[in-house]
N, C-alpha and C positions, 0 to 999 in steps of 0.2 A: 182297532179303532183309536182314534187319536182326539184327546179334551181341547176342544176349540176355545179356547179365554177371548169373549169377540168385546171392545172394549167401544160404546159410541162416544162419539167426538165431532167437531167440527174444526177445520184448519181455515184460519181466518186471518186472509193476508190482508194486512189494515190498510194496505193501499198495493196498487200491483198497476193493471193498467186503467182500472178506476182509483179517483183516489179515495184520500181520509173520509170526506164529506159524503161521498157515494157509502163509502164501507159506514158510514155512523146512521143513515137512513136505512141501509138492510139490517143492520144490528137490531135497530128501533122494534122492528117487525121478529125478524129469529129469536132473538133473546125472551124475548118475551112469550113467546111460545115456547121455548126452554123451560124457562121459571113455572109456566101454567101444566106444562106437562110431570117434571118432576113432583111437584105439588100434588097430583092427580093419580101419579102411578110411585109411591114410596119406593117401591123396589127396583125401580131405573136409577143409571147413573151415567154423569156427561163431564165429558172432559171439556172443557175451553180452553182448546187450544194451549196452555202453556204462555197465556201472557195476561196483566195484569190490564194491560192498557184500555184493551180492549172494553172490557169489564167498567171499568172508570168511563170511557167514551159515555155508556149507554147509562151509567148513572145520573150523567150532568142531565139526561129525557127524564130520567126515572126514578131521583130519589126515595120516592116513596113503595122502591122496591128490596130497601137493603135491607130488612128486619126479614123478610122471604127470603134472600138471597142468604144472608149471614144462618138463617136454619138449614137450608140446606147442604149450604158448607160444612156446619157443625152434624147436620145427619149423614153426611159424605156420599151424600146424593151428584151433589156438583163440584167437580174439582179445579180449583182456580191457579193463577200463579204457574212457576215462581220466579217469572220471566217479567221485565216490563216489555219488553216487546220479543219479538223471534231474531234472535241474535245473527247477523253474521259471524263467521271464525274465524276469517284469515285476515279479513281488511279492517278490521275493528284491532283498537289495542287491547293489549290482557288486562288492563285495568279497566276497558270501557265496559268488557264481556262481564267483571266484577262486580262495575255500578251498576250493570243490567240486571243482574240479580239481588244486589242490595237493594236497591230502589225496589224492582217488582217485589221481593219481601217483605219490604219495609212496609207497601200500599197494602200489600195481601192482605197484611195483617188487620187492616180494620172489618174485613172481610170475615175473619175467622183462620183455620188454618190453610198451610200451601198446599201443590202438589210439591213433596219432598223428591222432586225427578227431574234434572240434568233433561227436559221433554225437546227436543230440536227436533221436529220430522221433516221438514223441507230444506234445512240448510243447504248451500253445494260445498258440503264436504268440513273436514276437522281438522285444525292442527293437533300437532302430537303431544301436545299442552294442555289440550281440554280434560281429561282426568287430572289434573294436578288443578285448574280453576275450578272447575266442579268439587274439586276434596274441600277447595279453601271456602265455599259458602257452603259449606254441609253436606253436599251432595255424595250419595253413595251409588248412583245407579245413573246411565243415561241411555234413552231411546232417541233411537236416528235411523235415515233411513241411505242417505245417497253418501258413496266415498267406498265401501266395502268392496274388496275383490274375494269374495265366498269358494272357497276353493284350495286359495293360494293364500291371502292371509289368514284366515281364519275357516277352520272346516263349517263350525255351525253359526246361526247367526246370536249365539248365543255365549256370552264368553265374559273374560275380566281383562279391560285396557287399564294398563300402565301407563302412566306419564313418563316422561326424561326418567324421573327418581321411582325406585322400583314400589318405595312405599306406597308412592300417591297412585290410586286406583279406582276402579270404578266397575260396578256390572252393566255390560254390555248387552242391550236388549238389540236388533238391528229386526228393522222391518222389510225383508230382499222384497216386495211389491208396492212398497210403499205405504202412505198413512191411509190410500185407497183402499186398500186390500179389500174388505167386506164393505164396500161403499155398494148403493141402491139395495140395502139387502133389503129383504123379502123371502116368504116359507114356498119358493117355487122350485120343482125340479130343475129352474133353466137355471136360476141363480145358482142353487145346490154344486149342480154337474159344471156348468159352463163359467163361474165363478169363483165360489169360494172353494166346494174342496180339492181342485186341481192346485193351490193357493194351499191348501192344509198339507197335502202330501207333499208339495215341494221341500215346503220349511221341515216337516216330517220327516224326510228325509236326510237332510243336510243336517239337523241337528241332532238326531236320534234320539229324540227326547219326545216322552206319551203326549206331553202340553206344549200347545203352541198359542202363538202369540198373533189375532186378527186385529186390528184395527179397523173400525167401519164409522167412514165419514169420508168429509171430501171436502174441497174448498168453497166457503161460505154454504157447507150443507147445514142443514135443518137436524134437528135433534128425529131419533125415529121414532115413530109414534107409536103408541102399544110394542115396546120391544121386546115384554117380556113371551105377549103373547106369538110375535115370531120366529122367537127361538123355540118354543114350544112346538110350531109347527115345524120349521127346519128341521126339528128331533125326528120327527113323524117321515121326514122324505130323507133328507142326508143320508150318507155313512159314516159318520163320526156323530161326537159327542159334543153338542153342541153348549155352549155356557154362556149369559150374563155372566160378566166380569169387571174387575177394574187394573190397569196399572199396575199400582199395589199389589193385587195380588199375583199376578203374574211373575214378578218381580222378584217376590217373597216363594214363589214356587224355583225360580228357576237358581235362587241362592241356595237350594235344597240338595242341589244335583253336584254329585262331586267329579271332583277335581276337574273343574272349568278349563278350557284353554285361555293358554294367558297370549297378551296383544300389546307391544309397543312400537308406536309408529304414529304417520298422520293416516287419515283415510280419503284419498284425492283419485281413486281409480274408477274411469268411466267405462264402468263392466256391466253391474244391473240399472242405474238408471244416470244421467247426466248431471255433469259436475261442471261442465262450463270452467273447463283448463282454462281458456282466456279469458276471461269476464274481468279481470284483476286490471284490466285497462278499458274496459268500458264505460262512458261517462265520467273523465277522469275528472271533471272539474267537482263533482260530489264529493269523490274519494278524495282530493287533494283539501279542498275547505272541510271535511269530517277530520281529517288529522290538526287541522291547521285550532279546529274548537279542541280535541281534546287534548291538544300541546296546551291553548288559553286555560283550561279549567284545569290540567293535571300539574303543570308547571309554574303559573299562575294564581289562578283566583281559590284554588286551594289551600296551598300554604298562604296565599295572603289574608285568606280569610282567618289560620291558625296566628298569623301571626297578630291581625282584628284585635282578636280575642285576648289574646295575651298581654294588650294594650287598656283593654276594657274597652271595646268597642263592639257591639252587637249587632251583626246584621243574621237575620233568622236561616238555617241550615235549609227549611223547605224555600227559599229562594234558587240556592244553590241546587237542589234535586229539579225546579221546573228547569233551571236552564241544563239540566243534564237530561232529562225526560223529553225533549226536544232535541238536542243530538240523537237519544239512542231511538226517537222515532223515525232517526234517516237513518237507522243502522240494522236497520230489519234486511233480514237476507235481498230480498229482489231489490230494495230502496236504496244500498250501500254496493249493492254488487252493481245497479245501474241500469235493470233491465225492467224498467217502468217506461212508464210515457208519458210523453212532454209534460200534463198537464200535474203528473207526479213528482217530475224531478222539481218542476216549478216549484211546485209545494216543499220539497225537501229544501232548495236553498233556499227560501222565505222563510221558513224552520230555523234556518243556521244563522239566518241573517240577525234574527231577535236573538236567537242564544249569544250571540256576540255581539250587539247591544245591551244585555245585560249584562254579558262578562265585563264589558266594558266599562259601563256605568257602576260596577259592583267596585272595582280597580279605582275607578274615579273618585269612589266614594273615601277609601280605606287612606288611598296615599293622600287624598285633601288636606282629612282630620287630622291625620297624623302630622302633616306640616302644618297646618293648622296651630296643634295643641304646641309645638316646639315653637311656633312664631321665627318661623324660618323666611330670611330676607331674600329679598329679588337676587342676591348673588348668592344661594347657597340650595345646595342641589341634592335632594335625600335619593340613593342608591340602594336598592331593597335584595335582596338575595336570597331566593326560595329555595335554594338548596340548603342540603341539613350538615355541609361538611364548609370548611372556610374556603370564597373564594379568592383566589391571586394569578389575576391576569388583567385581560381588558375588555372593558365593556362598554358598549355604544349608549349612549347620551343624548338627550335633547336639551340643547340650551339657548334661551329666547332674550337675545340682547341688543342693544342699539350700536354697539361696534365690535368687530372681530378683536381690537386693541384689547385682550385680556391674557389672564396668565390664572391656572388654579394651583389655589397654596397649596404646599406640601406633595403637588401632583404634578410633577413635569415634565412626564411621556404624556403627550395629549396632541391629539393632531383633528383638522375639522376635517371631515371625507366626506360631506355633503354638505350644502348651504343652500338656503332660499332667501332673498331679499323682499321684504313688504314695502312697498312707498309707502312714505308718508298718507296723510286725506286730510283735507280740510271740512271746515264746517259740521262736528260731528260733536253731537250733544252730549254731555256731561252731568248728571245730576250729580246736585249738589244740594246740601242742606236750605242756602238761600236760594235755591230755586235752580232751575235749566239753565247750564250756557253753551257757548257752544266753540271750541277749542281747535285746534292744530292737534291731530295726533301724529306722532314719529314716527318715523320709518324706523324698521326693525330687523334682524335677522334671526331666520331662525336653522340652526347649526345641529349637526349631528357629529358630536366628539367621541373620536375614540381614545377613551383614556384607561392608564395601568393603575390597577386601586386592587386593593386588600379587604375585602369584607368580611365582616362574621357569618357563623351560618345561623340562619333561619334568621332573617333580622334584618336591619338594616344600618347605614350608617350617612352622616351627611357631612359632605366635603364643599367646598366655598372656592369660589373664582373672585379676580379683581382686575381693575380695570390696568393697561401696562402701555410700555412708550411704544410695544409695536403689534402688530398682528400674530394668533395665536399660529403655530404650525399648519400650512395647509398642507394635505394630498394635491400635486402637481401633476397634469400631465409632462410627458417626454416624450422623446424619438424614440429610444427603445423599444425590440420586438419582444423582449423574455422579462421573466420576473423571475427570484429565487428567495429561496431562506438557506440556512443552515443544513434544509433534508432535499431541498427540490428546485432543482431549475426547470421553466416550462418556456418554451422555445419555439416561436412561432416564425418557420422560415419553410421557402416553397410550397404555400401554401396550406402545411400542414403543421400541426401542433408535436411537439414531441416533449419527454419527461425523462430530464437527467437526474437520478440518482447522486448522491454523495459520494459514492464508492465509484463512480464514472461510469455507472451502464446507464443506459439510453433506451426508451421505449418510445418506438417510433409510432406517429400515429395515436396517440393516447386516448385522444377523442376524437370519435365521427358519428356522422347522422345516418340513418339508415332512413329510407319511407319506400314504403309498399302498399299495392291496393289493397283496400279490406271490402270482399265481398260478402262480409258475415251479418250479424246482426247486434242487437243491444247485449244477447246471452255470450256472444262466438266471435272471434277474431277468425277469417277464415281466406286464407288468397286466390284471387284469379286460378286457374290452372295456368300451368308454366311461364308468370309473371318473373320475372330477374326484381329482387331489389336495389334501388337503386344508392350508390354510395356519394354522400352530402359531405363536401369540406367547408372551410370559412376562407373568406377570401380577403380581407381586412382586418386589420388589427391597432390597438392604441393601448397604449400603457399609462397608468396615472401610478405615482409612487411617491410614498414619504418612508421617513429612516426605517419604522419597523414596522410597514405595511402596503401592500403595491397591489394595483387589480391589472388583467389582460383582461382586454375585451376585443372578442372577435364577434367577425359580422357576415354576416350574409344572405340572397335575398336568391329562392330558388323559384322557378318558371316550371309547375307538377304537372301532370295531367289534373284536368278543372274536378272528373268528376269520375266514376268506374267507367262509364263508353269511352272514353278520353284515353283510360288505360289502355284500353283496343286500339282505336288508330290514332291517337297521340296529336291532334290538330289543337284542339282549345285548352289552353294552359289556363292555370290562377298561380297566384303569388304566394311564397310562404316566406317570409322575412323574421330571420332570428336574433338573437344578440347573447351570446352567452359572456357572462361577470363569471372570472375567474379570480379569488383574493387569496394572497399566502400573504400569511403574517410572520414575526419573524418568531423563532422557537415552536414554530406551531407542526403537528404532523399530519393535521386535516387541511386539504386544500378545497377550499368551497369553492362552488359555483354554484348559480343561477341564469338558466336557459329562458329569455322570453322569446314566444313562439306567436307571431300573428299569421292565422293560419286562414287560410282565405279559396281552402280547395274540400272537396268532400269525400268521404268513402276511404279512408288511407290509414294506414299507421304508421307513426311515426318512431323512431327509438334513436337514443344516445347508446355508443356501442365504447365500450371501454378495452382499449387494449392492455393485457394484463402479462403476456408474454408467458404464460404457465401453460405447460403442457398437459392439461389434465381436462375432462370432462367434469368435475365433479365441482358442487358448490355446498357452502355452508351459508344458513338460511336464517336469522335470527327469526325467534319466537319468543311468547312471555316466556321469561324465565330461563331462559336457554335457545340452545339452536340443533337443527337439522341440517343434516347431510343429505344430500342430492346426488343420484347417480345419473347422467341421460342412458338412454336407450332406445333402441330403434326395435320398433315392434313390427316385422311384415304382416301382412296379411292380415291389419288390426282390424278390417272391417269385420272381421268373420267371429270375433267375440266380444268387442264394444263396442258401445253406443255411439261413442263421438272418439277422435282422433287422438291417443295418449300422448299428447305432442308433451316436451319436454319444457312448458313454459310455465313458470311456479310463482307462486307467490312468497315475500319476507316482509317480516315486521319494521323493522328499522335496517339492517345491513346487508348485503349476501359477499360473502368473500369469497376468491379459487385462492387455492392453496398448496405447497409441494413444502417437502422437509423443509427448503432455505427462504421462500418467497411466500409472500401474503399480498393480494390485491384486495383490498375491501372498498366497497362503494357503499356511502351512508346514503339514504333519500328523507325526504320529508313530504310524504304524501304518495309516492312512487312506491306503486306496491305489486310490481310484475317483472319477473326479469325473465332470463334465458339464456345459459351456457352455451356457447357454440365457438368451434374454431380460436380456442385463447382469449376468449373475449366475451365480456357481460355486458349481455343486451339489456339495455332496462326499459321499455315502452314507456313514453312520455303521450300520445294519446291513439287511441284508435276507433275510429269515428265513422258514424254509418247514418243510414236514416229509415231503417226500421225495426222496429221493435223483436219480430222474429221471421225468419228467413227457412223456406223449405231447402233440401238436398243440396248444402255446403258440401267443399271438398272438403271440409274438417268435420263435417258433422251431419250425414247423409241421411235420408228421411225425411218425417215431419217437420215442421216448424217449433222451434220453441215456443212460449209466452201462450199457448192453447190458438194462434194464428190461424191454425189448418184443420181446427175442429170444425164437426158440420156448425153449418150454420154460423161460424166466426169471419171474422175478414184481416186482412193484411191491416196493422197500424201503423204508419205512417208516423217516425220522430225524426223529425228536420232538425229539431234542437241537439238531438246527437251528433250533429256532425260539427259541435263546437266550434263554430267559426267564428272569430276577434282575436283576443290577444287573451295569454297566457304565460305566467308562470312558471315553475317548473325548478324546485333548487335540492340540490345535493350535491355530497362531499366524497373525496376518495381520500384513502389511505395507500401509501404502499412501504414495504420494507422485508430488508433481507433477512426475513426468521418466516418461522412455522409460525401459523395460526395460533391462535391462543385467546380462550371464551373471554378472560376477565378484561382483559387489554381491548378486544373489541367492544363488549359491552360500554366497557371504559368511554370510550370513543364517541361510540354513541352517545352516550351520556352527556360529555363534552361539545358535540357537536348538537345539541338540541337545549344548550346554556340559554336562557333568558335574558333579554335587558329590561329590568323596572327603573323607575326613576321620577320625579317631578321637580319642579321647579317651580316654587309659588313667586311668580310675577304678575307684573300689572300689563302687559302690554298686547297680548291674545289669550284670552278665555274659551277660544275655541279650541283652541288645543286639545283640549279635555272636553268630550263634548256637553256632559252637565257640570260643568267647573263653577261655572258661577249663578248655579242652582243649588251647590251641595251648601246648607248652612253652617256654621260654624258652631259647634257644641258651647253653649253654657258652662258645663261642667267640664274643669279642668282634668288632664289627665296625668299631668306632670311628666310626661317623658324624657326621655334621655337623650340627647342627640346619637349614641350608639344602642343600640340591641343586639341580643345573639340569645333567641329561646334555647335552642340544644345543638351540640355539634358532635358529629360522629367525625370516625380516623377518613382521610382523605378521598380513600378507594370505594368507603362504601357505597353502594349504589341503590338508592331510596326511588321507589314505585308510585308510593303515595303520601300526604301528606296532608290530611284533611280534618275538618272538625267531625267529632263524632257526631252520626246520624239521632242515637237515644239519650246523651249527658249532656248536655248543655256545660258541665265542666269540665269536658275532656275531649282528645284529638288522637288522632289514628296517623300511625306510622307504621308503611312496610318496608323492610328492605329487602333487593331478590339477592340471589345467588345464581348467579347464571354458569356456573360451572361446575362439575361432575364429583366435588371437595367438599364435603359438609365444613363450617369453621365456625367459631363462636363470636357472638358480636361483643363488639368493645360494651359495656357497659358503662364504665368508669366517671362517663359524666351524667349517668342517668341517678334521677332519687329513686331507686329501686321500690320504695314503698310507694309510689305512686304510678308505680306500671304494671300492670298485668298481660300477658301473653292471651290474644285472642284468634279468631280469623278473620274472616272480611265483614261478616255480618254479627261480628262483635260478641260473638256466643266464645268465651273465657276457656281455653284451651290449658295445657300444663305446660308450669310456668319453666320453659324450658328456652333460654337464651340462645342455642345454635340455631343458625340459617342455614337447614337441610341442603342436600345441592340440588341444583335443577328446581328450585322451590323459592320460597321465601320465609317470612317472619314477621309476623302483625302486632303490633305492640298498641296497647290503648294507656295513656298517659292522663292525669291528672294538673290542669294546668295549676 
């Protein structure tokens, strides 16, 4: 007989293919029967799901529920938290997964206490990182259900996963039936037999352990009513030992049992239930605007706001959590992975669109004041720099003047690589103290300078232009087919793009376009049967170049099949018209690009395919804090033991490089978070687009329909908006050079390649610019500032995660730096006041005051401004 731990819960996806507003109307109703039931029966207990938000939702109904709700919490009747929403894993940053639990903590707590548990039950799947983020906000334990291969990596579903670094850990609870398991229970022989204990003896078996672990709920279910009294009955009919339980103690049971099998790795195998290998390009325009917010906020409005503060300038830290509580409510597993409808994703960029009007407005605010308080003239231009170490290079500009005739002192690499001209307008009112008149305003230009400048770190500095006898440097077009620097020629001849090396090898073909029908849906990228993809070159080309910076831009306008019948007999074409910005600067080893794609056909994917000339299958995969290695593999006969098709197409953070002893190909993205090893060459999917929600018996994914489509009584939903049709986007960078791989240099890279431009310019001549520019007042109170700052700088190499005001001191600010490689080392300290920093983790609970940056980890430091 084996002790059943059956634990009720409700999984409550806050939007999926209804949305928020549908999910805050059945809340109104469930919750509340929740609260009335707990109340009624002391000796029940309910999980909510593992998010805060939720919770919050049904307060703004019900405030006059939280003095019942906070007893319950404190009777550990109801378990809330410690999630603001149900995280995604792979397409979210390590830092956003952090503010997911610092926020859901932060809210919990007026609540009462959390649940202390790492709780994901429907993710699709983990990177190999999630024990090292779980260690760093507390966490000692996580439950999940989809990613495990039960057998092969792990015997039981019971176990201890390792991060990267062998320290950082976590007990592994795994649910092989999912967070179903004991859903519609009831004290009936049919549920008994035909349900739960065929469900007890499984896991009974695989993990050879007396206690097992039921979860019983389901999505948007109902709390069970009298549960204690149908475990009482189940007792009476089952074969096993049935238990009211919690979590907790489950948890605390199975840390009892020795020596656990240990776990490092990700868990992405679609063996017991589906992981949606391709989903990493589904609805890309979510996924590319979710990076595009947490670059604003993490790069950004963060340290701008440390920097605020250090100025004496106050803007409140829960501003800052609403516009991140809105990102991570598009970052809930279905809502970030893409497999919602229309009316959801709608919601989700509407979501993005305010958080980035606030970032905006918050930016708007900080760089005004601050030129403001210095009384900085129409020629002089403050340069802001949120990194924590000195910058010296160059960085893009906005400057709004009435002629190009200018020169900046003390700065004179400076070239303009964009302009727009305003005419003049007539008749346009002027107040004035004696009254309205009405004036000639100027024509203006407004210039995007690339110029070489030196900053401090964390601070800022302001440099000055003046007026000269001739025009500033422009970027020119020319004849010329190729651009180079010092590491790279790129070389557009017979129609094809090629990349010379310094050392004289040549890599032909460098870049091409790939597109293929997608017969899959919003979950699956899935092909025709025996479709050929098709190979996209550029067929024009223009080069624009100044002394130490030049773009190639190639062009091309493709004639596809219109729609998937089209694929079949090829009669009605639509148009896909691209332009890819290719810029090498000079000393630079990242060569950027930016692909816009106006895509004008439906049902297809598209991909940028990188030739790397490396003989190897294998990739390395940036993660927080480190990276993964990728082997492909061909699995015969995969229908015969998983769900959906192990096809070899992965997800990365920021980079994926292939790699041999002498050669490194790395490709940076920004937003692009799907690639695929194949034939020497890294596929990166730039979109794949469909128009419905979930699709029955794919060649990648045979059976039912995803999204509940093919349950009885459901129907086919129908997303026309997935098939992204206008214009798009679409920018990343490659590296290549003749050495082995190497984490620090890549992260390096990274790092580099996702540099910031801040800047303002207090003029008279557009106020738009800034969109509340001449809304923000000017403070009374003087602030006396410097025309230079520099809060703190670390040695060059360091590489800093985050950079933020702290959530509970109002006089202090949070610093991490990671270590993305397999080297513990000690951080510089040397410019720090040691007595005003103490070593914490993410949710600021003071850790030993121990200066190294573990490898594969990081180091949270909370400072005293």
């Amino acid at each position: 007989m084996t002790k059943a731990h059956i634990v009720n819960h409700t999984h409550w996806d806050r939007e999926w293919y209804f949305t928020s507003a549908d999910s805050l109307v059945l809340s109104e109703q469930l919750f509340t029967e929740v609260i009335e039931e707990l109340l009624a029966h002391p000796e029940a207990t309910f999980v909510l799901d593992g998010q805060i938000s939720i919770l919050d939702d049904y307060m703004t109904l019900h405030p006059d529920k939280l003095e019942a709700i906070r007893q319950l919490v404190a009777d550990k009747q109801l378990f809330i938290g410690p999630w603001y929403t149900q995280t995604d894993a792979f397409f979210t940053q390590g830092e956003s997964i952090l503010r997911n639990a610092m926020i859901g903590i932060f809210d919990s707590k007026k609540y009462g206490d959390y649940l202390p548990i790492g709780y994901l039950p429907d993710t699709f799947g983990f990177n190999a990182q999630i024990p090292t983020l779980l260690n760093q906000v507390g966490f000692k334990s996580l439950i999940f259900w989809r990613g495990i291969d039960l057998g092969t990596q792990v015997t039981s579903p019971y176990f201890k996963w390792r991060g990267l670094a062998e320290n950082r850990e976590v007990t592994a609870i795994n649910m092989p039936h999912g967070y179903g398991t004991g859903m519609l229970l009831e004290a009936s022989s049919a549920f008994a037999e035909g349900r739960l204990d065929p469900a007890i003896d499984f896991i009974a078996e695989r993990s050879q352990t007396e206690e097992v672990l039921i979860p019983s709920g389901n999505d948007q279910l109902n709390i069970i009513h009298d549960f204690s009294d149908k475990i009482a009955g189940l007792n009476e009919i089952g074969q096993h030992d049935y238990q009211m339980s919690t979590y907790q103690d489950f948890i605390a049971y199975v840390e009892t049992l020795p020596e656990l099998e240990q776990y490092q790795g990700e868990f992405r195998e679609p063996k017991l239930a589906r992981v949606h290998k391709t989903i990493g390009s589904s609805r890309m325009n979510i996924k590319v605007a979710n990076y595009h917010m947490e670059q604003k906020l993490l790069k950004r409005i963060e340290p701008l706001l440390v920097i605020a503060k250090a100025c004496g300038i106050n803007i409140s830290e829960r501003l800052l959590m609403l516009i991140w509580k809105k990102v991570l409510e598009g970052q809930a597993h279905d809502s970030l992975a893409g497999c919602v409808s229309d009316a959801v994703a709608e919601d989700i960029m509407h979501r993005m669109k305010e958080a980035n009007e606030m970032a905006d407005s918050i930016e708007n605010t900080i760089v005004k004041k601050i030129a403001d308080d210095l009384a900085l003239t129409d020629k002089e231009v403050i340069i802001f720099n949120t990194e924590l170490t000195v910058f010296n290079g160059y960085k893009t500009i906005t400057v709004i003047t009435e002629t190009k005739d200018i020169q900046f002192v003390n700065h004179r690499d400076a070239t303009i690589i964009a302009e727009e001209f305003v005419a003049a307008r007539d008749n346009i009112m002027q107040e004035t103290p004696n009254g309205n008149i009405f004036i000639q305003e100027p024509g203006y230009f407004i210039l995007k300078v690339r110029i070489a400048v030196e900053l401090p770190a964390l601070g800022y500095k302001v440099i000055e232009f003046a007026n000269a006898e001739k025009e500033l440097q422009t970027i020119v077009p020319t004849e010329a087919k190729q651009i180079g620097n010092e590491n790279y020629t790129l070389v557009f001849e017979n129609k094809q793009l090629n990349l010379h090396l310094a050392s004289g090898k040549i890599i032909e073909h460098v870049i091409q376009l790939e597109d293929i029908g997608n017969n899959g849906d919003t979950y699956d990228f899935s092909p025709l049967e025996n479709e050929q993809a098709l190979l996209l070159g550029f067929d024009h080309a223009r080069v624009e170049e100044s002394p130490t910076f030049s773009r190639l831009i190639l062009t091309a306008t493709y004639q596809l099949p219109l729609n998937l019948e089209q694929r079949i007999d090829t009669q009605e074409t639509g148009e896909v018209a691209v332009e890819l910005t290719i810029e090498l600067a000079t000393g630079s080893s990242i060569i950027q690009s930016a692909l816009r794609v106006n895509n004008q056909v439906d049902s297809h994917r598209l991909r940028v395919l990188f030739q790397t000339d490396i003989a190897n299958e294998q990739s390395i995969a940036s993660l927080p804090f480190g990276f993964v290695t990728r082997e492909n593999r061909d699995v015969p006969d995969w229908e015969k033991n998983y769900v959906e098709r192990p096809v070899n197409i992965e997800p990365l953070d920021k980079s994926v490089s292939m790699s041999d002893e002498e050669n490194v190909f790395t490709v940076l993205t920004k937003g692009i978070k799907e690639y695929e090893v194949s034939r020497h060459q890294i596929c990166v999917t730039l979109l794949a687009t469909t128009g419905q929600l979930g699709k029955p018996d794919l060649l990648y994914r045979p059976g039912r329909a995803s999204g509940d489509t093919t349950k009885r009584v459901h129907v086919f939903i129908p997303t026309e908006e997935s098939q992204l049709r206008g214009e798009h986007c679409f920018e990343f960078g490659f590296h290549v050079a003749e050495a082995a791989f190497d984490e620090q240099n890549t992260a390096e890279l990274a790092a580099a390649y996702e540099q910031e431009n801040i800047d303002y310019q207090h003029q008279t001549l557009n106020f738009f610019l800034h969109r509340i520019d001449n809304k923000i007042q000017k403070s009374e109170r003087l602030l006396n500032l410097a025309q230079r700052l520099e809060i703190i700088r670390f040695p060059d190499n360091t590489l800093v995660t985050a950079c933020h005001p702290s959530y509970y001191d109002a006089d202090s600010w949070i610093v991490r730096v990671q270590n993305p490689t397999k080297t513990t080392f000690p951080l510089d300290t040397s410019t720090l006041d040691l007595s005003k920093v103490i070593v914490v983790n993410a949710i600021e609970t003071r850790q030993e005051q121990n200066f190294e940056v573990p490898a594969y980890d990081s180091l949270t430091l909370k400072i005293k401004f």
